[in-house]
C-alpha positions in Angstrom: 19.0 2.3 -13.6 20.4 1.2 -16.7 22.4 -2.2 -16.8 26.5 -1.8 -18.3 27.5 -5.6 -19.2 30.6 -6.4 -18.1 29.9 -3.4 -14.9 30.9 -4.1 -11.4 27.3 -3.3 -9.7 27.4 -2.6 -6.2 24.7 -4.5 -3.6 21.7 -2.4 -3.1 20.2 -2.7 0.0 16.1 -1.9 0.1 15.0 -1.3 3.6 11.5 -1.5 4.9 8.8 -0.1 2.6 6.7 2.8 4.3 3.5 4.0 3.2 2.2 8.0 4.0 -1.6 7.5 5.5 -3.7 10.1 6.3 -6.7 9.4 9.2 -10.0 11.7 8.3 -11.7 11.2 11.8 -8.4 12.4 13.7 -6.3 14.3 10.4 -3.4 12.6 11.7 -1.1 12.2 9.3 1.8 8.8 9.8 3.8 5.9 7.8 2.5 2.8 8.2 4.4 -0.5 7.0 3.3 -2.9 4.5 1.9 -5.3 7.6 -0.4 -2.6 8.7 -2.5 -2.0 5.4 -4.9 -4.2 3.4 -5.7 -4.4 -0.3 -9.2 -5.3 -1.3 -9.9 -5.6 -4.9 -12.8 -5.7 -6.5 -14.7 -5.9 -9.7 -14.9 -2.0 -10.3 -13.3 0.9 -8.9 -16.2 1.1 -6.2 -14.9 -2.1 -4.9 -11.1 -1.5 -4.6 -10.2 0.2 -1.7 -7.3 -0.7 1.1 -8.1 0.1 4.8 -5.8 0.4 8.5 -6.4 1.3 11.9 -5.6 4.9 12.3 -2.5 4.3 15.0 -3.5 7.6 16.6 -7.0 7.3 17.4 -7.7 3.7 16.6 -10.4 4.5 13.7 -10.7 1.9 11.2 -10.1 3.4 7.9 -11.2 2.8 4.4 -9.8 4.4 1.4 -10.8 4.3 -2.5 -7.4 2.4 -4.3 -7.2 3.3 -8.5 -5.2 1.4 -10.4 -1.7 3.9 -9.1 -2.4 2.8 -5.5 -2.7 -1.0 -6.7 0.3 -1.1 -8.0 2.5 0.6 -5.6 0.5 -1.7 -2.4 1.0 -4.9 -4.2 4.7 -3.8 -4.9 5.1 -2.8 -1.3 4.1 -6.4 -0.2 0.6 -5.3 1.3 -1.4 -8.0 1.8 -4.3 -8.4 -0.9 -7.9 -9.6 -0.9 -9.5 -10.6 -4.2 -13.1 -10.1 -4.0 -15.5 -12.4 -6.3 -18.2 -11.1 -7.7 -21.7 -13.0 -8.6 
């Protein structure tokens, strides 16, 4: 969106953000909200990962986050761990 000085811009109104999750004990496939996901990050990409309970079968599930996934969890308002190293 580009920005007109002098425009009349109309409210915009952002609704809940929803993430697509995928479980790979039950291959359910759901949205979860930014409450029901965790970001952990670490000190390499081995230690960046964000995790939920699966809300089909109740696995708890882990997931490798690059720097993409990062971005859009921390912009969603997941809730993030930073993990210290040594």
């Amino acid at each position: 969106m580009s920005f007109v000085p002098g425009a009349a811009q109309a409210p915009q109104t952002v609704g809940p953000v929803l993430f697509r999750a995928a479980c790979p004990d039950c291959r359910g496939r759901f949205e979860l909200s930014a409450g029901a996901l965790r970001l952990a990050i670490g000190g390499s990409r081995r230690t960046t990962f964000y995790s939920f309970t699966c809300p089909e079968c109740g696995a708890a599930v882990r997931k490798p986050a690059g720097e993409r996934i990062v971005e859009l969890l921390t912009g969603g308002g997941v809730r993030t761990l930073r993990l210290h190293t040594g």
